[in-house]
C-alpha positions in Angstrom: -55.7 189.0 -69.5 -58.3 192.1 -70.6 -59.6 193.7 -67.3 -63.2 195.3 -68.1 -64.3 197.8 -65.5 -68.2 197.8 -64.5 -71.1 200.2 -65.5 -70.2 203.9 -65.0 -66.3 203.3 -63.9 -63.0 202.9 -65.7 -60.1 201.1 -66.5 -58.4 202.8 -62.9 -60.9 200.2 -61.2 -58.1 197.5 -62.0 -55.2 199.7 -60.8 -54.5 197.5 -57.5 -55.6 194.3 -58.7 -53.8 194.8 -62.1 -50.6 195.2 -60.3 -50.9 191.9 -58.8 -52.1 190.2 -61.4 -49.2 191.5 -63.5 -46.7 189.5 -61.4 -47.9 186.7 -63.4 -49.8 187.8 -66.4 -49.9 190.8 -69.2 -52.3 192.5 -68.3 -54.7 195.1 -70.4 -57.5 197.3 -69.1 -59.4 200.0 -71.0 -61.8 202.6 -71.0 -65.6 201.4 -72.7 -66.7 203.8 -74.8 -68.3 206.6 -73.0 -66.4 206.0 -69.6 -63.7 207.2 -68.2 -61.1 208.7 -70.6 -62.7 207.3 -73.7 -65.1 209.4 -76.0 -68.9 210.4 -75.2 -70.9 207.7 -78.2 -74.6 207.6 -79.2 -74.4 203.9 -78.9 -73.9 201.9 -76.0 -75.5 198.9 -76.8 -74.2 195.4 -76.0 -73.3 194.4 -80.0 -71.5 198.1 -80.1 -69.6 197.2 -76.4 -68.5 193.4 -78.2 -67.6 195.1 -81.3 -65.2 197.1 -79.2 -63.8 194.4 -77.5 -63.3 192.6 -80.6 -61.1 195.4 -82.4 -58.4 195.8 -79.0 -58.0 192.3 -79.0 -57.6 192.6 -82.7 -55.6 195.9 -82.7 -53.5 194.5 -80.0 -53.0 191.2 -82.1 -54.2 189.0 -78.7 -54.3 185.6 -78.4 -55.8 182.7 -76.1 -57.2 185.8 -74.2 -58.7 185.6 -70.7 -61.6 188.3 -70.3 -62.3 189.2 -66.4 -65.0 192.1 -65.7 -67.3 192.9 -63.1 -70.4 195.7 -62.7 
């Protein structure tokens, strides 16, 4: 399960819920670019967010992968 924090927080937004969660899934959160610990970008558009996505889960070498975000 990837955990993706909302507009202008980071990936410690999941820290109580993660816990829980973990009792019955693996659980993976993350900084989007720009936010939090990760890097200042140029680009924040939607495509560049997706593309992001796309190279943890491929990085990471997830499968059947449940997405949960809020903002």
């Amino acid at each position: 399960m990837v955990l993706i924090h909302g507009l202008g927080g980071s990936q410690r937004e999941w820290d109580v819920a993660g816990v829980k969660l973990a009792r019955q899934f693996r659980i993976i959160t993350f900084d989007q670019r720009g936010h939090g610990a990760s890097s200042r970008s140029s680009d924040y558009s939607w495509n560049t967010r997706v593309d992001d996505l796309a190279a943890l889960i491929q990085e990471m070498e997830l499968h059947d992968v449940t997405l949960v975000g809020h903002s």
